[in-house]
VMD Tcl script that draws the C-alpha trace (Angstrom):
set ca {
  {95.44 70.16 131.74}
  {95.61 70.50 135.58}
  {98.97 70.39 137.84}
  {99.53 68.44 141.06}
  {100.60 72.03 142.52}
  {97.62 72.19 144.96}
  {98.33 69.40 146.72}
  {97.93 69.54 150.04}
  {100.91 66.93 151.10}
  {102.22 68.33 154.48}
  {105.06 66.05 155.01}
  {108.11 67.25 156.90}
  {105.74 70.13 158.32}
  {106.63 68.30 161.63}
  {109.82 67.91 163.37}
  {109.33 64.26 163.35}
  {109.22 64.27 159.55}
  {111.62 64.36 157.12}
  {113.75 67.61 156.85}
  {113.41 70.43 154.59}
  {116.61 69.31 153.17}
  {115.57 65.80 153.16}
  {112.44 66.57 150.66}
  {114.00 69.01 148.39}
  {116.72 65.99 147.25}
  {114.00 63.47 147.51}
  {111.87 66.10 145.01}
  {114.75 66.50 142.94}
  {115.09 62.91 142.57}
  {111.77 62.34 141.93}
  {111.64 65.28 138.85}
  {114.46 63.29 137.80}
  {112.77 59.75 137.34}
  {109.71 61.92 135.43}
  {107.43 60.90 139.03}
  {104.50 62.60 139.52}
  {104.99 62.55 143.38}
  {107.71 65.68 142.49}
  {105.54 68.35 142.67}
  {104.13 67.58 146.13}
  {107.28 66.73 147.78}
  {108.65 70.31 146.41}
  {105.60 71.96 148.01}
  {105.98 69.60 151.24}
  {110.15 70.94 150.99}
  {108.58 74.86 151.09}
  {105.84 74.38 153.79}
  {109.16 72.73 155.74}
  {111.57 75.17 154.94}
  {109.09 77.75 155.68}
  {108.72 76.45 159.06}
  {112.59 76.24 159.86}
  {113.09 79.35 158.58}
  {115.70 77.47 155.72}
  {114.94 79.84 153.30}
  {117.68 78.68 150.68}
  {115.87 75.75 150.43}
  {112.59 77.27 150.55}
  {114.14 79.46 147.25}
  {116.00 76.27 145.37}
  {112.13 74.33 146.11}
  {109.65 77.13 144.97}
  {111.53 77.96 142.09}
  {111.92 74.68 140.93}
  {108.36 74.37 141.29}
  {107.45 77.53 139.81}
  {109.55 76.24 136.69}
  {107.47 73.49 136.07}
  {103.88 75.26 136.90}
  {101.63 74.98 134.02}
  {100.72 78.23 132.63}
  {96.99 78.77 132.92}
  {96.74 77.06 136.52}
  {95.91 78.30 139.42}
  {98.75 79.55 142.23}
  {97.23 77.62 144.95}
  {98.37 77.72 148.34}
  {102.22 78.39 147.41}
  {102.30 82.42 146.94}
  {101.45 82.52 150.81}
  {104.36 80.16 151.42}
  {106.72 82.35 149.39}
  {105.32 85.48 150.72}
  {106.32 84.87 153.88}
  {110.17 83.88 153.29}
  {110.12 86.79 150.84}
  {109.16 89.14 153.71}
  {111.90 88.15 155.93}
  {114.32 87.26 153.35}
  {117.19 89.35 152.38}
  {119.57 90.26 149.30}
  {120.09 88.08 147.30}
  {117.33 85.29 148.26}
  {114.67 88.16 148.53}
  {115.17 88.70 144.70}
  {114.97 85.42 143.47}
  {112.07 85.08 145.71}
  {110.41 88.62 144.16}
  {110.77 86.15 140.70}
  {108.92 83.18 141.80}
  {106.02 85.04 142.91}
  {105.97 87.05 139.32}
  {106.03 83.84 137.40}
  {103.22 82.37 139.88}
  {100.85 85.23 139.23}
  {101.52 85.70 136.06}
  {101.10 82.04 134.71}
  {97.55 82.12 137.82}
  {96.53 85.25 135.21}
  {97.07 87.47 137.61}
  {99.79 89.63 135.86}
  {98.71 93.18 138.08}
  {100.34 91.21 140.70}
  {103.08 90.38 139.43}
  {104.58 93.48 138.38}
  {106.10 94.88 141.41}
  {107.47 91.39 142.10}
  {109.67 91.63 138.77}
  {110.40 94.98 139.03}
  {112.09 94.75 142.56}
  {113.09 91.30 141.19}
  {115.29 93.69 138.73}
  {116.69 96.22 140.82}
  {118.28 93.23 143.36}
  {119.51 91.70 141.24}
  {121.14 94.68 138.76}
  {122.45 95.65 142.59}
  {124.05 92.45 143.09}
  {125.80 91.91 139.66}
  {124.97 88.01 139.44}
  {124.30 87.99 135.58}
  {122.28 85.07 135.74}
  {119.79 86.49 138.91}
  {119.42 89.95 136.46}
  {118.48 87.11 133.46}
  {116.32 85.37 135.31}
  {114.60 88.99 136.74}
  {114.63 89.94 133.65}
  {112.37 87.06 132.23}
  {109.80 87.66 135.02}
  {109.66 91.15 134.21}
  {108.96 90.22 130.55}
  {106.52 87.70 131.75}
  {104.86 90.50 134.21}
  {104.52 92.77 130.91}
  {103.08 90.34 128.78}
  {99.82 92.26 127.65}
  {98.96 93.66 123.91}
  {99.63 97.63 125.56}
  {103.33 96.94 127.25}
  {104.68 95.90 123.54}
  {107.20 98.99 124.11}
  {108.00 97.64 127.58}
  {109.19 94.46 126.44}
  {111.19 94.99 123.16}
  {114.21 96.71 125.63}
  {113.83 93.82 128.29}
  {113.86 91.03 125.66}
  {117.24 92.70 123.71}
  {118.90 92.95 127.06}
  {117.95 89.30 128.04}
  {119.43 87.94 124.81}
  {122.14 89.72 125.26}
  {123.05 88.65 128.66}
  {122.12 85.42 128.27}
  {124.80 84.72 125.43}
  {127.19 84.47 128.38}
  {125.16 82.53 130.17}
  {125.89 78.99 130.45}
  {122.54 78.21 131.89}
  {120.15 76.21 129.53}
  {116.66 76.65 130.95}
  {117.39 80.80 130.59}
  {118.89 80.78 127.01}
  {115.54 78.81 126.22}
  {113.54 81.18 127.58}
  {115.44 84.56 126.29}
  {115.74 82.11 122.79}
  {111.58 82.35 123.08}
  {110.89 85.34 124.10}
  {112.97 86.65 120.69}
  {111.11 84.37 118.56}
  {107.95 86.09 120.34}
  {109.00 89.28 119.81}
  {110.48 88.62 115.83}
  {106.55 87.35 114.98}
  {105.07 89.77 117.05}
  {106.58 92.67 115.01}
  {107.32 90.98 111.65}
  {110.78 90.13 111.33}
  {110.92 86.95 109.40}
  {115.03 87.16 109.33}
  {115.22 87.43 112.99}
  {112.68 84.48 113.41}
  {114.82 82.05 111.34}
  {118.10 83.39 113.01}
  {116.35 82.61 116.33}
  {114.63 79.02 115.46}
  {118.30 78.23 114.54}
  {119.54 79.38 117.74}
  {117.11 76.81 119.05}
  {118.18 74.24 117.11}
  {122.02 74.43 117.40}
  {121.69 74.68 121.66}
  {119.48 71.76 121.70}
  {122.44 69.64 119.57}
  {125.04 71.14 121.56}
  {123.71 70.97 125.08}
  {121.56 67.18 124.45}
  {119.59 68.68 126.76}
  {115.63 67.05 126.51}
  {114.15 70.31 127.35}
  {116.03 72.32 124.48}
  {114.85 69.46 121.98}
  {111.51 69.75 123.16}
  {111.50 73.64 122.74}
  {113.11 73.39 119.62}
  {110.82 70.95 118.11}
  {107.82 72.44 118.41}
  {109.14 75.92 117.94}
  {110.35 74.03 113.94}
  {106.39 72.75 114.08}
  {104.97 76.17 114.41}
  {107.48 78.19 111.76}
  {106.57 74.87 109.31}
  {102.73 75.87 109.46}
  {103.27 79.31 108.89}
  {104.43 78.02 105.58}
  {101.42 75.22 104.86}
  {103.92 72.42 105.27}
  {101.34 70.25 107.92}
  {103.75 67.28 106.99}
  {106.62 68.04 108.63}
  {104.69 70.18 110.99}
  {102.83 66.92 112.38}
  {106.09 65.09 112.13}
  {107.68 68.22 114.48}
  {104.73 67.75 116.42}
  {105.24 64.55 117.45}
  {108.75 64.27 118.17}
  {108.04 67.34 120.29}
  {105.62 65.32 122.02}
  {108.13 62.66 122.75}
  {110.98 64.99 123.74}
  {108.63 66.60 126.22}
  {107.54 63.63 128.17}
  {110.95 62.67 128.40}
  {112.18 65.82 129.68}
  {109.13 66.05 131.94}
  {107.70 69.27 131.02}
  {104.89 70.69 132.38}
  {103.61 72.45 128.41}
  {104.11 69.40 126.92}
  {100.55 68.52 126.74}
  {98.95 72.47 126.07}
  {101.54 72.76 123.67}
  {100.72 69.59 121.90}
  {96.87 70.35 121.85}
  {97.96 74.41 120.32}
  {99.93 72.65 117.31}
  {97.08 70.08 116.60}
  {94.58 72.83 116.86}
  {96.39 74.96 113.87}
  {97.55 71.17 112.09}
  {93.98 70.11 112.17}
  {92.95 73.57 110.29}
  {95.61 73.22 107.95}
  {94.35 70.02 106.84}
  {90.60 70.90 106.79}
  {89.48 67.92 107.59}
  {86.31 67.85 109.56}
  {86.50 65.16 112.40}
  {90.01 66.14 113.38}
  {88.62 69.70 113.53}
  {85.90 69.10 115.72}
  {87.67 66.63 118.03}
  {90.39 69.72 118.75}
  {87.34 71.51 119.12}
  {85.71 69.74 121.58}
  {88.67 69.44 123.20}
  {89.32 73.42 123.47}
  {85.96 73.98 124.46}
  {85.89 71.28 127.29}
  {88.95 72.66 128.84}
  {87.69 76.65 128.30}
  {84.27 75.63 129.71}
  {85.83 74.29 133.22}
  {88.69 76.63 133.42}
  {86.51 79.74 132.32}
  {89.99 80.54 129.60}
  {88.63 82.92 126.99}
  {91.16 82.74 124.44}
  {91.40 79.15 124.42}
  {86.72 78.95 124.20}
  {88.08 81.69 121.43}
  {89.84 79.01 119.92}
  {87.57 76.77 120.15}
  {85.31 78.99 118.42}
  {87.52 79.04 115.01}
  {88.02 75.48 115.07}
  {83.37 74.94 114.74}
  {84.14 77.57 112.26}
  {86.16 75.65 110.41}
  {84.45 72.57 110.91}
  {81.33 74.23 109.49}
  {79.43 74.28 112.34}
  {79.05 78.51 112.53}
  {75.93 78.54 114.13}
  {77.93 76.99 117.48}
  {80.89 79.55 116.49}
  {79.06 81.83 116.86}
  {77.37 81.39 120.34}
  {80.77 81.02 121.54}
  {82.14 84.39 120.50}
  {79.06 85.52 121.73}
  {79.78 84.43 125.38}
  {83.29 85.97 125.20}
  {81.82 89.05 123.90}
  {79.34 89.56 126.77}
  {78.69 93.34 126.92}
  {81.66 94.75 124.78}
  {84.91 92.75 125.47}
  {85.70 95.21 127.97}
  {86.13 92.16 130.85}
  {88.51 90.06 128.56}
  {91.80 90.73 130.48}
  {94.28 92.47 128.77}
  {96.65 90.16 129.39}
  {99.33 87.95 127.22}
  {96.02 86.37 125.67}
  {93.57 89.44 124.72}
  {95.05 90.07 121.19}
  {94.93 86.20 120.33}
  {90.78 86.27 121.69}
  {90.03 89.24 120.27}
  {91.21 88.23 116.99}
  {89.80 84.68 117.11}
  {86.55 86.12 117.76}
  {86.99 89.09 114.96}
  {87.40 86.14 112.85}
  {83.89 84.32 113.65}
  {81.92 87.39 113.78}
  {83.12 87.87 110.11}
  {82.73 84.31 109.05}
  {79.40 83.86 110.16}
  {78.29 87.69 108.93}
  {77.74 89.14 112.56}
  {78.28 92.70 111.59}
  {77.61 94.22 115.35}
  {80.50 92.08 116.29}
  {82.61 92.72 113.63}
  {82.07 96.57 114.00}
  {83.29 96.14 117.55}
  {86.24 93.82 116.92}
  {87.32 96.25 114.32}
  {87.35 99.23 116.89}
  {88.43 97.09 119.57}
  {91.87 96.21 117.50}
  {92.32 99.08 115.29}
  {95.14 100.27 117.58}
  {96.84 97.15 117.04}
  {97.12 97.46 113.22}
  {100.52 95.83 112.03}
  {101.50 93.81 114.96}
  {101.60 89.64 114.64}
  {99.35 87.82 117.18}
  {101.41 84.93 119.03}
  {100.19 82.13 121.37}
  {102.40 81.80 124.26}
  {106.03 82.00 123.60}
  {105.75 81.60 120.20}
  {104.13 78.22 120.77}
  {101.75 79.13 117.26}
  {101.32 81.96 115.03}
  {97.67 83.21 114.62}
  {98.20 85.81 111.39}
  {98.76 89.54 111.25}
  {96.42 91.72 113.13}
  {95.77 93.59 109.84}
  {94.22 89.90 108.52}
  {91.60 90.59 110.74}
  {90.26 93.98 110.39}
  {90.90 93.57 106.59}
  {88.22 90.47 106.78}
  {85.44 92.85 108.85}
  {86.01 95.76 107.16}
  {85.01 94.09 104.41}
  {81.87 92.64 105.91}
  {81.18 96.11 106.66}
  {81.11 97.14 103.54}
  {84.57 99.83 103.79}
  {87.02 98.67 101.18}
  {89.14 101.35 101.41}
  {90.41 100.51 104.96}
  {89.65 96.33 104.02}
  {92.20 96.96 101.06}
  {94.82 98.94 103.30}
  {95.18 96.27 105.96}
  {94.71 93.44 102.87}
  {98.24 95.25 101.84}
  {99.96 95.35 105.15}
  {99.40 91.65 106.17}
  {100.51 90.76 102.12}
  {103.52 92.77 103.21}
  {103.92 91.05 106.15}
  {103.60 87.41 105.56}
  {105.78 87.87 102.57}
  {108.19 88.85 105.22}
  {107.66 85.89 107.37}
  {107.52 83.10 104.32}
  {103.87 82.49 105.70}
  {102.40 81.16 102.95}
  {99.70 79.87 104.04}
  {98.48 82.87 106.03}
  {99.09 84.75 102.77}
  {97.17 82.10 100.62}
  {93.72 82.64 103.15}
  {94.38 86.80 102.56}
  {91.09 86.88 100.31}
  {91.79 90.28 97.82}
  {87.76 89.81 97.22}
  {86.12 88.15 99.83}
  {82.09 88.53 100.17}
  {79.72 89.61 102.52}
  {79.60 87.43 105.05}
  {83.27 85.66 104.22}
  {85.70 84.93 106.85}
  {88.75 86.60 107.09}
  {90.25 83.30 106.07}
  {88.84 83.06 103.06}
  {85.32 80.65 104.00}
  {82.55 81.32 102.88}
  {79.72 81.99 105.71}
  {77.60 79.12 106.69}
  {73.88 79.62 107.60}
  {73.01 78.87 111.43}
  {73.04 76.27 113.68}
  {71.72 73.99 111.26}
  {75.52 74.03 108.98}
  {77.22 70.84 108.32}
  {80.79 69.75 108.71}
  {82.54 68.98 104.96}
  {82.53 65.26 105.98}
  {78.59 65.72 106.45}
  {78.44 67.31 102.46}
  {78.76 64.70 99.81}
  {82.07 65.73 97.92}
  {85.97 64.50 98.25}
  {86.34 65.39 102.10}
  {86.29 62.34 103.04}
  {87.77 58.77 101.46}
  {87.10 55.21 102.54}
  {89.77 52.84 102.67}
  {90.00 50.83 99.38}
  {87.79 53.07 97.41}
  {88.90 54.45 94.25}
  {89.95 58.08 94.07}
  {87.28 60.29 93.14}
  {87.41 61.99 89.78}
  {87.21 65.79 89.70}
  {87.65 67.80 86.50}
  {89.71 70.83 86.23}
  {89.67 72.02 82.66}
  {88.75 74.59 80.07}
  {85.37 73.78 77.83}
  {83.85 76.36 75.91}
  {86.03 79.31 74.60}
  {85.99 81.43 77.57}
  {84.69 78.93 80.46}
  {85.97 76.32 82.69}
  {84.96 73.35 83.72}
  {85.35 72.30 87.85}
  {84.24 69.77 90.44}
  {83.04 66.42 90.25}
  {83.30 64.37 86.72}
  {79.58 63.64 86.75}
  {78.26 67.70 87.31}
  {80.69 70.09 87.02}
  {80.41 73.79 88.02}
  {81.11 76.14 84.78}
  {82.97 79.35 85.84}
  {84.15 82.43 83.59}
  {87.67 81.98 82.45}
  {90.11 82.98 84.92}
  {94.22 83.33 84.92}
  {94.36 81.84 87.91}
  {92.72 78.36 86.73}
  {95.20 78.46 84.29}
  {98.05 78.61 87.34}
  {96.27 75.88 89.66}
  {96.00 73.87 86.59}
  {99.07 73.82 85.83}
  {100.34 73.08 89.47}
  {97.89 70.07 89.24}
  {99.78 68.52 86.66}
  {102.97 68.69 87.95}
  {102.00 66.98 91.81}
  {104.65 67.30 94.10}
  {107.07 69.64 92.30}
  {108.09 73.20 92.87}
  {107.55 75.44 90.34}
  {108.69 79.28 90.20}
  {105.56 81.77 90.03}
  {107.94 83.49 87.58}
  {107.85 80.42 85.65}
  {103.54 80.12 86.26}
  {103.34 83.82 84.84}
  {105.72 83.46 82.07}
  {103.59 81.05 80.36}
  {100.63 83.28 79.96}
  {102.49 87.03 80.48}
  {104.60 87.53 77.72}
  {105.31 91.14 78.97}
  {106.11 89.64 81.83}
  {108.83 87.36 79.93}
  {110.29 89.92 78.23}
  {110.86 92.22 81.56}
  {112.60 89.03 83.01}
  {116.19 90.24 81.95}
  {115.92 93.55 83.75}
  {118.27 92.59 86.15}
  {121.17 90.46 86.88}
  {121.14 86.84 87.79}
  {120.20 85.78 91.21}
  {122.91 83.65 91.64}
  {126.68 84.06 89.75}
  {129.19 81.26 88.95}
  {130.77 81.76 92.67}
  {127.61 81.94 94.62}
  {126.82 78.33 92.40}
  {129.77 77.02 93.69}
  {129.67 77.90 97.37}
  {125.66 76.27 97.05}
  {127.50 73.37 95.84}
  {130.31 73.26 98.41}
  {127.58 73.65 101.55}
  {125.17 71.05 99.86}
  {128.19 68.56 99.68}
  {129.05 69.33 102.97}
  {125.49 68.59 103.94}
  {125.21 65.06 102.62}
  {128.77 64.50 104.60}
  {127.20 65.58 107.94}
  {124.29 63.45 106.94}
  {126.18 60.46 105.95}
  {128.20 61.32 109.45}
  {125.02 61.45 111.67}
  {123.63 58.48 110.11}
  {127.10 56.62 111.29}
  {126.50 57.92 114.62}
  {122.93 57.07 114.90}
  {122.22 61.13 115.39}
  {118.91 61.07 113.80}
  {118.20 64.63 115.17}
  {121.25 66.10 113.58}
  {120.55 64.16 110.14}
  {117.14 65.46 110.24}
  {118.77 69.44 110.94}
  {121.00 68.64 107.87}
  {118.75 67.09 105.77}
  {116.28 70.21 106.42}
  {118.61 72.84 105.45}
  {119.99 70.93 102.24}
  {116.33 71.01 100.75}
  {116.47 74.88 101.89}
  {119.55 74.86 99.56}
  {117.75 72.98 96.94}
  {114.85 75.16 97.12}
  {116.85 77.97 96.63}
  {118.40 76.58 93.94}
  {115.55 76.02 92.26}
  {114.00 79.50 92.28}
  {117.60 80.84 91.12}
  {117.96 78.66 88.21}
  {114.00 78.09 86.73}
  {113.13 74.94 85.45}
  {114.79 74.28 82.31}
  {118.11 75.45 84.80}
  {118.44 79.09 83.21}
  {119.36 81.40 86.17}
  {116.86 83.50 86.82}
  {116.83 87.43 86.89}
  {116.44 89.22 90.11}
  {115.21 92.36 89.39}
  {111.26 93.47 89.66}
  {110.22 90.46 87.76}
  {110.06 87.63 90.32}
  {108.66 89.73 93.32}
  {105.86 90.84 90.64}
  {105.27 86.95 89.51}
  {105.08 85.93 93.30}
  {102.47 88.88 94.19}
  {100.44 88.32 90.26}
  {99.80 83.97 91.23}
  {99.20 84.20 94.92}
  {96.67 87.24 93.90}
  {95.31 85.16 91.29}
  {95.08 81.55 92.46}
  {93.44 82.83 95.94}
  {90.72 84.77 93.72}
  {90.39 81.91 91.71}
  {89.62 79.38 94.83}
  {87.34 82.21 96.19}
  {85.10 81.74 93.08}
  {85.02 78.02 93.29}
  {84.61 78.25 97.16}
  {81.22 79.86 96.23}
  {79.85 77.44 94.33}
  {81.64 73.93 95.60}
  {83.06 74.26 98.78}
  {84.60 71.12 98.88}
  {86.46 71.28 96.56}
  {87.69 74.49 97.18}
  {89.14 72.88 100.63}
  {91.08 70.21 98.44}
  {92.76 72.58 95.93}
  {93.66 74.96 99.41}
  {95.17 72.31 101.59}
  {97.09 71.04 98.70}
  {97.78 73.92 96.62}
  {101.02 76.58 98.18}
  {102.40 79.55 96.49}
  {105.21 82.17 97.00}
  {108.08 82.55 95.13}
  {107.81 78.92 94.40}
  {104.48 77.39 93.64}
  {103.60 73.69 94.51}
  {100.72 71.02 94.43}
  {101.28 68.50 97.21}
  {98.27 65.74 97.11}
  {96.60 64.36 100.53}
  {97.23 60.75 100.36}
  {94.05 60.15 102.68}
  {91.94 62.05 99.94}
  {93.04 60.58 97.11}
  {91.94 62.12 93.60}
  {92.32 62.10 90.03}
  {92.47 65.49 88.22}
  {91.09 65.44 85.07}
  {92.79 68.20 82.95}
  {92.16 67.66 79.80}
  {88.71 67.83 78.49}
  {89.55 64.92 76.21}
  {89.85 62.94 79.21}
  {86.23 63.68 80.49}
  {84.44 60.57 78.89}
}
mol new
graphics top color blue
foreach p $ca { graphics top sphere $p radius 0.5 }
foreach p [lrange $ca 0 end-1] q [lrange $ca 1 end] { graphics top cylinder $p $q radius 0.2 }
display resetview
């Protein structure tokens, strides 16, 4: 995760060297052919251009070099180079100047620094009128005010970005302004504006074939996919973003590879992945000294069962009351990580300080990066140690916001790990605590974690027995619960693998009150809304019949995406016997009544079989529509009928 930006290359420092001109084309050539020698000769072009006093060139070199700085990494020797042509420099090369050293400091950590930077940065350039200097000021500024307390700073600088940069024809700043509105859309919970954005993203990386914007795109489409549970195309995204990245060059490509795997490798549950990502977090964290990312790290042992080592890691960041965590663009994402393994592992000192510690943060969306991953609603959080602590009043009031919220988003998945009744000692994910340094990993548990190649899939009964009791787990010893609706729902969804069905449809079958309020109001769709669905979906397989001709595989996969959008929303608007569907109060009830039910139900199976409690989660999604998608590398056979059971 290091950069070649400290390298101490001095060529062209002498006269008898190459000139500063000479190295900035022979750098831009080499950032060109993807060489790692670019870098360095950049650096070698400032330390010359320094010298001569070129500082054009010194400008054109730093802030191509400041472009492609990894975030995280230290400045080096560069802000001393660009210090000292910013001293002399004048309007408008002092400006652009003012922004390299705020992006420097900022992605070195040291954000105090770079305020004034971007804030004279700003006034140059509004005092020169060059739109794209004021955009590019503008960014740093954002960047410079990138903390959990300067929210209100940065809502007016990101609206006036992305409006300026509309007119811009520059690709690299519509990225950025593209990001920071996706940022600032998950950050305060506006799932309309996120989709508006992420399509932004995706129609200036078609138009402008520009590597970068694919790249950006890509794993921008990764991150809103696991917000909904859909790891799939999520690892798909994932590694097309990969690919589109080294192409391009970019610096991120790896960080941002490692942040997706991290939440993909969670999503999925399964225990070797998780602790590889967390090995790999806590390596880099441990010889970096990054909190949030050791935070990280911290969640993933979680998850991997090993809370005993989660714990001594939130520990560490906790030292004597958070107070030295920086409160910079990554203090809400560590403070919540570590809220969430102080409650998973029962740590109630911790969780009473994590509580106070992000109480003023109630109703805001954490975000890694530029919207790089989404990490839940602050009010997940203190819901989860509130409830350790024994409050339910407050635990239930932030339970509702972040149901409110992830509704709002379509993030399913977050919404599915909102436990309405989790235990002492239960994450705010929904996992049940483990006990100590001595907890196992689910592959280390016998149970369906894990399948060999070849072997048959295991057998696990799902099914009533008894009047009032059901029968769960493996064939051989079942668990016997108390009768719940939301066994009903899951085992319903497990019959029908891989198709959507309508919670209004799940609720229907066992609420006839709910049935009977269904015509309360009109239909969702009307005869000419069905026929402009139709018109767009056959204009869809045209475009994708077109791309396919043209060998445009990333514009067949955009069209192919939003068709099964249309389909989906086809689906929920007609039920699934092709009725249309009332609007009114009954589907938004059905929606809140399974994803209540189905994550109390796992809850209660979660406590007595873990395991398979992970299987039914990673497969099972609900929302307005309701699915069961299996694992192919856990294979199993539901038994749901107790006929069956012999």
């Amino acid at each position: 995760m290091a950069t070649a930006m400290g390298s101490d290359s001095s060529a062209g420092a002498g006269s008898s060297g190459p000139s500063a001109v000479e190295l900035l084309q022979r750098a831009a050539a080499a950032r060109q052919a993807k060489s790692s020698d670019a870098d360095g000769l950049y650096l070698a072009a400032c330390r010359a251009a320094a010298q001569s006093g070129q500082t054009g060139v010194l400008v054109s070199a730093a802030l191509a070099l400041v472009d492609h700085h990894r975030f995280g990494t230290p400045a080096g020797t560069l802000p001393a180079l660009l210090h000292q042509a910013y001293s002399a420099a004048g309007p408008p090369e002092r400006g652009r100047l003012a922004v390299a050293l705020a992006r420097l400091w900022v992605y070195a950590g040291e954000a105090a620094r770079a305020a004034p930077f971007a804030a004279e940065a700003l006034d140059t350039a509004r005092a020169s009128g060059d739109a794209d200097d004021v955009a590019a000021a503008l960014e740093a500024g954002l960047l410079a005010h990138w903390g959990p307390d300067d929210f209100g700073v940065r809502t007016p600088l990101c609206a006036e970005l992305e409006e300026l940069t509309a007119h811009t024809a520059d690709v690299d700043l519509r990225l950025r302004a593209l990001c920071w509105a996706l940022t600032s859309a998950l950050e305060r919970l506006d799932g309309l504006a996120l989709q508006r954005r992420l399509r932004d993203l995706e129609l200036l990386a078609r138009q402008s074939g520009a590597e970068r914007a694919l790249f950006y795109s890509q794993c921008r489409r990764a991150m809103a996919a696991l917000l909904a549970g859909r790891t799939g195309e999520a690892e798909r995204l994932a590694a097309a973003a990969a690919a589109s990245g080294a192409r391009a060059g970019e610096a991120d490509t790896y960080a941002v590879g490692h942040a997706l795997g991290g939440e993909i490798a969670r999503q999925r549950g399964r225990a070797p992945e998780l602790r590889a990502e967390a090995a790999s977090y806590e390596d880099y964290a441990t010889a970096e000294g990054v909190p949030s990312i050791l935070a990280q790290a911290a969640v993933l042992w979680l998850d991997a069962g090993e809370s005993g080592h989660a714990s001594v890691l939130a520990r560490r960041i906790i030292g004597d009351g958070f107070a030295g965590i920086p409160r910079d663009v990554d203090w809400l994402l560590t403070a919540t990580q570590v809220a969430e393994v102080a409650t998973g592992t029962g740590d109630r000192a911790a969780a009473a300080l994590m509580a106070g510690v992000l109480e003023p943060f109630a109703g805001r969306g954490v975000v890694n990066a530029a919207a790089v991953s989404f990490h839940g609603v602050v009010d997940h959080y203190l819901a989860g140690a509130y409830t350790l602590l024994g409050d339910g009043g407050r635990a239930e009031r932030h339970r509702s916001v972040a149901e409110n919220a992830y509704a709002a988003l379509g993030a399913d998945w977050w919404a599915a790990r909102l436990s309405p009744a989790a235990g002492e000692g239960a994450a705010a994910g929904g996992r049940a605590a483990g006990d100590g340094a001595g907890d196992r990993g689910a592959a280390d548990r016998p149970g369906p974690s894990v399948h060999l190649a070849g072997a048959p899939p295991a057998e696990l009964l799902f099914a009533p027995g008894a009047p009032g009791i059901w029968q769960i787990g493996r064939k051989e010893a079942p668990q016997v619960f108390p009768a719940r609706v939301g066994f009903s729902y899951l085992r319903l969804l497990l019959r029908n693998p891989g198709k959507d069905i309508a919670s209004v449809d799940l609720v229907s079958g066992f609420d006839r009150a709910l049935r009977a309020d269904q015509d309360s109001g009109g239909p969702v769709l009307d005869a000419r809304a069905l026929a402009a669905y139709r018109r767009r979906l056959a204009e869809l397989d045209a475009e994708i019949g077109e791309a396919e001709d043209w060998n445009d595989p990333d514009r067949a996969a955009a069209a192919r995406s939003e068709r099964q959008e249309f389909i989906h929303q086809l689906a929920a608007a007609r039920g699934l016997l092709g009725r249309p569907r009332a609007l009114g109060p009954a589907s938004e009830r059905a929606r809140t009544s399974v994803r209540k039910a189905v994550a109390a139900a796992l809850e209660r199976i979660a406590a007595a079989d873990p395991d398979v409690a992970r299987l039914l989660r990673d497969g099972i999604s609900t929302g307005r529509m309701c699915r069961y998608e299996p694992d192919p590398s856990r294979p199993v056979r539901w038994l749901t009928d107790p006929a069956r059971r012999e």
